[in-house]
Structure formats: C-alpha cells, structure tokens
N, C-alpha and C positions, 0 to 999 in steps of 0.2 A: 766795358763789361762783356765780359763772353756769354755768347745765347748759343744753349744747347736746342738741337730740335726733336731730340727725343723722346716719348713720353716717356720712357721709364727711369728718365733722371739719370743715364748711363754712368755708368762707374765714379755717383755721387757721391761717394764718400771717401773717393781716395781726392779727389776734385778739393771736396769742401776740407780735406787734409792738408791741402797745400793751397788754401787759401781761394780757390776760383769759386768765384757764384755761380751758381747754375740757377738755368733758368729755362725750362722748356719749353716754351711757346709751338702750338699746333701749326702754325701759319704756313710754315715750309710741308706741313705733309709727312712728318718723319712721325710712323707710329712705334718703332718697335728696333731696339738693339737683342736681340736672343740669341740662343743659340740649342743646336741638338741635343739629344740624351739619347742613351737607351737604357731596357727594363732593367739590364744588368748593372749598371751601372749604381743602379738605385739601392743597392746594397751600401754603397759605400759613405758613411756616414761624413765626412770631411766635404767630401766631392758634393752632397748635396745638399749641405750647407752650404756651399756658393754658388749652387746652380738656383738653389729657392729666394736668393735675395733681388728680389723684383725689381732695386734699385740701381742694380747690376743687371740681368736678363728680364727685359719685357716682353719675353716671349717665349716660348720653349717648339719645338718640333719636334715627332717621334721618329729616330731614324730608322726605325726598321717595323715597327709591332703595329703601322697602320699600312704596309705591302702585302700582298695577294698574300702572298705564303703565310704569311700570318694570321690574316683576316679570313680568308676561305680556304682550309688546307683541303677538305674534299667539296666535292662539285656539292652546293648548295646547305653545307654547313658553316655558316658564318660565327667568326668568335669575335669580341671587342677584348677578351679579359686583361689583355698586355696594353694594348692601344686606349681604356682606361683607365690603366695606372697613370699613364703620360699625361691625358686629359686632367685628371681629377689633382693631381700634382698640380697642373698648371693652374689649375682653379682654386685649389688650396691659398698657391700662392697670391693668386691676382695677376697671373700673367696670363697674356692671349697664346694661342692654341694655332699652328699651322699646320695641317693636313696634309700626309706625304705618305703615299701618294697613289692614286686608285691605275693607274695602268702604265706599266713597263718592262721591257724584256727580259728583266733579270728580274731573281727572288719571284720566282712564279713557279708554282707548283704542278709537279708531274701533268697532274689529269688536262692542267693549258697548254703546256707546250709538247704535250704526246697526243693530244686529239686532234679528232678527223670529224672538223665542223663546217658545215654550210653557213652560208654568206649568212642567214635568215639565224641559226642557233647560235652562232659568237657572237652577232648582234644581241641575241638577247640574253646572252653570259653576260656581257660589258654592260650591256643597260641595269642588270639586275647588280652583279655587284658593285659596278660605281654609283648608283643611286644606295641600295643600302648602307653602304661603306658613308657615304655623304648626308645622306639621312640619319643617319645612326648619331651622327656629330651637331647635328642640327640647332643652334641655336643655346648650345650648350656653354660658349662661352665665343663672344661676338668682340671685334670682326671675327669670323670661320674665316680660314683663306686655305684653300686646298690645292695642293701642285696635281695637276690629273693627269694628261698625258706627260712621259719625263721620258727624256733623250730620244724623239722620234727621227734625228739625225745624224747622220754618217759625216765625217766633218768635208766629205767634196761637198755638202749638200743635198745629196739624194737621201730619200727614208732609206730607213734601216730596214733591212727582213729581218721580220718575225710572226709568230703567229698572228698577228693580227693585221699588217701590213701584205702578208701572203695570200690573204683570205679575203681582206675587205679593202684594200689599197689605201692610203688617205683617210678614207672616209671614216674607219675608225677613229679619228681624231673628235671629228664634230657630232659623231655617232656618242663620244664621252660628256664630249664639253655638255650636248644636250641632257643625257641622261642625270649629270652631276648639276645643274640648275634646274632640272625638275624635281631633284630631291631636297634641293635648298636653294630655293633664288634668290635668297639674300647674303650667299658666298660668295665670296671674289675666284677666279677660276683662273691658274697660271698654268701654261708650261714651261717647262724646267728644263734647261741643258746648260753641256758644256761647252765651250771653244767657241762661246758665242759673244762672249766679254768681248773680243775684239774686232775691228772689221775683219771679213773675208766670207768664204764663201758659205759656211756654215751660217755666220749671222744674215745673211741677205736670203737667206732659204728660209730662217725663221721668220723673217721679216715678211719675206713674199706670203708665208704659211698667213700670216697675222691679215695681211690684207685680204688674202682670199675667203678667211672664214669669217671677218669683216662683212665682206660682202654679199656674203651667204645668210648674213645674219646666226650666225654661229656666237654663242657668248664664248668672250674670251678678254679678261681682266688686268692680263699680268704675266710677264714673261718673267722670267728664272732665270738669274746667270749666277750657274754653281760657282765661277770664282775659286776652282781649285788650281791655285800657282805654284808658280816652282819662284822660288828666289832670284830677285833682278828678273823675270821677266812677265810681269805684270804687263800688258797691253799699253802701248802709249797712245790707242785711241777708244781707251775704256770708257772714259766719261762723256767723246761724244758719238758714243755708242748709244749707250744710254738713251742720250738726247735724240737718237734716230729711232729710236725703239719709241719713244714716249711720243714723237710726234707724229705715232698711226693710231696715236686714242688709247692706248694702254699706260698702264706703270710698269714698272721696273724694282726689282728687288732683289739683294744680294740671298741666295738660299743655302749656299753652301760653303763657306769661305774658309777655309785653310791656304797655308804659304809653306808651303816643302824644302825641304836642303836635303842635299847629300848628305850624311853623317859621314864622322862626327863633326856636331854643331863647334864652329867657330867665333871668336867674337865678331870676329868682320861679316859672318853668315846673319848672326842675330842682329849687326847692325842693317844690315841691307833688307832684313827682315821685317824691323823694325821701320824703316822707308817706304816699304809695300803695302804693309798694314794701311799707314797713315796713307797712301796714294789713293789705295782702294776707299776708306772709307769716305777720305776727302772728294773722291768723285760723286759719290751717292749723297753727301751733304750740297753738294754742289748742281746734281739735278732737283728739279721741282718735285719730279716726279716715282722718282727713287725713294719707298717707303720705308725702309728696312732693311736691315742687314743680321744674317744669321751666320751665329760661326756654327762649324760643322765638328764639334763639340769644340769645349774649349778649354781643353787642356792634353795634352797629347799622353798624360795615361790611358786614354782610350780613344784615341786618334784612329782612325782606318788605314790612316796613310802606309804605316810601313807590313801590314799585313798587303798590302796592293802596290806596292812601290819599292821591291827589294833594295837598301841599304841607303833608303831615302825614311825621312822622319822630321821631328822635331818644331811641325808644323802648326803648333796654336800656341796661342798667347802667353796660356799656363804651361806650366812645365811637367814633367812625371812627378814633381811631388807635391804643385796643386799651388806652387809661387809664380808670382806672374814674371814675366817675361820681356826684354826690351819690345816686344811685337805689342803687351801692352801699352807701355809708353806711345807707341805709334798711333794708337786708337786716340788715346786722349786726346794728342798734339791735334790729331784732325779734327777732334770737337773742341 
C-alpha cells in the first residue's frame, strides 16, 4: 500500500484514478504540497479552479502582494488589500497560508532604498514593518509560517550589500527574526534562498548564519531552498543537504520549486524534467524534517521564468493551457 505524507491528500484524485490508496498519515512531518499565486492571476477562472482544490494545493503563498512594495509603498502607510485576497482564498479554501516575505533587496520601494537612515531609524523601519506585516496575519489561519529575511547571500558566501546590510551589517537579520516573533510567537520564522540546495559555499554560510543566531538566541525555525533548476542539474547532494541543514535544530522546506529548459521544450527535455521533479520531491519525502514543498506557481502560464531567463521556460508541471505535464507524473512517482 503506498502512504502518502501529506496532509493535503496530494494530487488525490488523479491517484484514486488510477487506482492508488492514499493514505496520509502525519508521522513523517509532511504538512503541505502548495504552491504560489498572484492577485492577477485570480482573474482567471480555469486557473483557479485548480489552484482552490485543497486536494491538490495544501497550501498557497502570495508571490508578490505580501513584499515591501506592496505592503508599505510610503513610509508608514501600510496596505493588506492584495495580500488579503491571497489569505482569505486560502482560507476559503481550507488551505494554510505562507508568508513571503517581510525583508529583501528587491521589490522595495523608493523611500528604502534612496534613504539616508541611521543605524537607530532603520532599526526601527524593520521592527515596525516586520512586526505589523506579521501581526497583521496573526493567527488568521495556523500553521502562520513566514519567509523574513530572503537571499541575505551572495553565492561566495559573503552578505549581500544592501540598504540594510550597509547600515546595520548582520545584525539586521536577528534585528527581523526578533521583531517578526514578537508580533507572532506562535510563527515559524525561515530564511529563504537560492544555490543553497546544494553543498558549497553559499550553503555553509547559511549554515554557519543558522548557528550563529542559534546562539544568540535569535528565533529561527526553517530555512528556504528556493529550488529554482535548470534541467538535468538538480544537485546530487540535495537530500543530504537537507539532512545537514536539519541537524542544526531547524526544518527544511522546498519554497520555490520550478525546473527550467531551454526552449523549445523537447520530449527528451520533459522527460529529464520529469526525473527532477521526482528527485527533488523524492528528497524531501525522504528527510524527516523537510515539511513542504511549494511550487513557484504551477503552471507556466504565469511562470516568472521566462520574463528573467531569456529563451528559457516551460518550467512547471502545468503547461500554458492548464494540462499537466510529464513533470506531473514525476511528483506522483515520488509519492
């Protein structure tokens, strides 16, 4: 009998089509198969028809309508209006709600990254908006899990400059994680990046990060591997990455998963696609500690990829007209 460990009964009913029992059991830890949306997207009636089917996505994330620019476009006017559309969808449907995300270098509005703030006033910009951003969501639909700081690394491993690493060094990190558990302490609190799915020097920098604020007593719940691949080169030591990551006291979870080709897609591209899929998910079924896996929407009519990857695409499950894809198939095989 095959045991799914999902809660959302992941892609039950194509399962229960071809005869597999599903069966969820919590035991492993697997809360949530989801994946992205945005506000726009919500027009499209087809599209969210399968985004609302909870037996399919146990979970949704808002890509874009819970970052700065959205939330606070001037200094100390806070909006929710877009970031609860996302929410109150996800609660409509009975799916959990992932928080993305209170502080990062990009999608930050003029008056952050053209101001001339002392160490004392961007402390208290950060504090203010990562707690109301995190407060705001408070308890609204549980687990809360909120990505807060996202990409604080350069992939040699040193931070990244930006305004808040130029001003407060580091310290902005746990100057967040604090602000965002005193607005919810009952949130799980990840940081999120890229090129960190695999060893090297990027992952050992997150790693060293994770101990440090460890021992500072810094809350810090959950690291983030976006998981954006290019085909055939998925990391061959993703899963005991994973396993390195988990054994500093945190989890682990897939936040942003796409798998990219060159266009035009090939059958031999979709089959190798299809391979990755299943590798990646197969890894995360295979940590303890790996809670979840989010695609980063999932269907490439609204893919980000080739808007940031010129003449690169075709990277999610669904296809541009909303049918799934050998890269589906790969997910099942791994449950």
């Amino acid at each position: 009998m095959m045991r799914l460990t999902f809660v959302s009964t992941l892609f039950a009913s194509f399962l229960l089509a071809h005869a597999v029992v599903v069966e969820p059991p919590k035991s492993l830890g697997k809360l949530y198969f989801g994946t992205a949306t945005d506000n726009p997207e919500l027009t499209d009636t087809a599209y969210v028809a399968i985004l609302s089917q909870n037996t399919m996505f146990g979970q949704i994330t808002a890509a874009n309508s819970m970052k700065w620019d959205a939330t606070e476009p001037e200094q100390g006017v806070l909006t929710f209006t877009q970031g609860d559309q996302i929410a109150n969808l996800a609660h409509g449907n009975g799916q959990l709600l992932r928080g993305h995300n209170c502080v990062w270098h990009q999608q930050l509005p003029s008056w952050v990254t053209s101001g001339t703030f002392t160490s004392a006033q961007l402390t208290s910009i950060l504090q203010k908006h990562c707690g109301t951003l995190i407060g705001h969501y408070k308890g609204q639909i549980l687990p809360v899990v909120h990505s807060v700081p996202v990409e604080p690394f350069n992939d040699d491993g040193t931070f990244g400059a930006d305004v808040f690493f130029n001003v407060l060094g580091q310290n902005y990190i746990s100057i967040t994680l604090n602000a965002a558990k005193a607005a919810d302490p009952n949130t799980k609190l990840y940081i999120n990046d890229f090129n960190i799915e695999g060893s090297g020097a990027k992952a050992t920098a997150m790693m060293n990060l994770v101990r440090s604020l460890k021992s500072q007593g810094t809350p810090v719940d959950g690291i983030g591997l976006q998981c954006h691949f290019i085909v055939g080169e998925v990391p061959t030591t993703l899963q005991s990455n994973m396993a390195a990551f988990t054994a500093l006291g945190v989890e682990v979870a897939i936040t942003e998963l796409d798998v990219r080709m060159t266009l035009p897609s090939t059958t031999a591209l979709l089959a190798q696609q299809e391979r990755d899929y299943q590798t990646v998910v197969t890894a995360c079924r295979n940590t303890a500690r790996c809670v979840g896996i989010t695609l980063w929407d999932f269907t490439d009519k609204f893919s980000w990829v080739p808007g940031a990857f010129s003449g690169q695409g075709a990277a999610c499950p669904w296809d541009q007209n909303l049918v799934t894809k050998p890269a589906f198939q790969g997910i099942v095989n791994a449950l």
